[in-house]
FIPAPA-891825 format. One line per 8 residues: number of its first residue (from 1); their letters; for each residue x, y, z negated of C-alpha. Coordinates in steps of 0.05 Angstrom, whole numbers, plus 5000, padded with zeros to 4 digits. Example, Ala and Ser with C-alpha at 12.3 -4.5 7.8 and 13.67 -1.06 7.14 Angstrom:
BEGIN
1) AS) 5246/4910/4844 ~ 5273/4979/4857 $
This chain:
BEGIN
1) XXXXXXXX) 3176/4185/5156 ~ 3246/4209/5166 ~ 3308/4164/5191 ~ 3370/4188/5148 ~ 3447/4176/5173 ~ 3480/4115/5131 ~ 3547/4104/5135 ~ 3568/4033/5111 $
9) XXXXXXXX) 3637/4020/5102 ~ 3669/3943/5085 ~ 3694/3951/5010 ~ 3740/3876/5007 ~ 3692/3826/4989 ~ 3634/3861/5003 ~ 3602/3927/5038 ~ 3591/4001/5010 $
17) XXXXXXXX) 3536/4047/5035 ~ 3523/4127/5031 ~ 3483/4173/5061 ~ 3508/4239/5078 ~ 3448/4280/5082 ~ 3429/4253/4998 ~ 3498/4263/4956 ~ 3496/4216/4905 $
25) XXXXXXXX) 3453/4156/4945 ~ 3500/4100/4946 ~ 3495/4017/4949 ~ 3531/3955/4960 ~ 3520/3888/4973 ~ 3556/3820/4999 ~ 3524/3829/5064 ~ 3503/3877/5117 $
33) XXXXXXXX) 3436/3850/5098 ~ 3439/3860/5030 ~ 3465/3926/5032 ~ 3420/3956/5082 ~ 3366/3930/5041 ~ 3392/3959/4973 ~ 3402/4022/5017 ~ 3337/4025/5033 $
41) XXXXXXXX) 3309/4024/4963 ~ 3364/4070/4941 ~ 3346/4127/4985 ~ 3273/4119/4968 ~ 3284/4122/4898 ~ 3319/4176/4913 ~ 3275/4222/4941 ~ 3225/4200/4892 $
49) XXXXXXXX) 3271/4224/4835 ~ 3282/4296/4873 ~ 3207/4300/4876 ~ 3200/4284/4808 ~ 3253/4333/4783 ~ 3221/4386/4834 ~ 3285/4393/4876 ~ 3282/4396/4955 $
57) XXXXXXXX) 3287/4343/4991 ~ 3351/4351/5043 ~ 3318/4336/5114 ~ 3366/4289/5153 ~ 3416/4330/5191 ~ 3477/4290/5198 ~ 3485/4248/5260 ~ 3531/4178/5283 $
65) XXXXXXX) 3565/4177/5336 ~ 3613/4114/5361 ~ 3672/4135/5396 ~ 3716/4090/5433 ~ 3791/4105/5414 ~ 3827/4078/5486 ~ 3836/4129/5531 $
């Protein structure tokens, strides 16, 4: 099983997801919850659609990294 980067970004009223590694895989939801759960499924359909259409599968490259800003 691989573990793909998501990036979730608050969107206002609710959150935004994407994963870098799959252009095109996005989500939301109106809670980290929900959107890591809708995440979840989108990236699985996903790959299931690259599969289907024959296309490679990007392995996961990108990485996350938390940086504190003070100096």
């Amino acid at each position: 099983m691989s573990k793909y980067a998501v990036v979730i970004d608050s969107a206002g009223p609710n959150y935004c997801a994407y994963v870098p590694d799959l252009p095109g895989c996005v989500s939301a939801g109106y809670t980290l919850e929900e959107v890591t759960a809708n995440i979840q499924e989108a990236i699985a359909i996903h790959i299931e659609s690259l599969i289907e259409h024959g296309e490679d599968v990007p392995q996961p490259s990108s990485q996350v990294l938390l940086v504190d800003a003070d100096s």
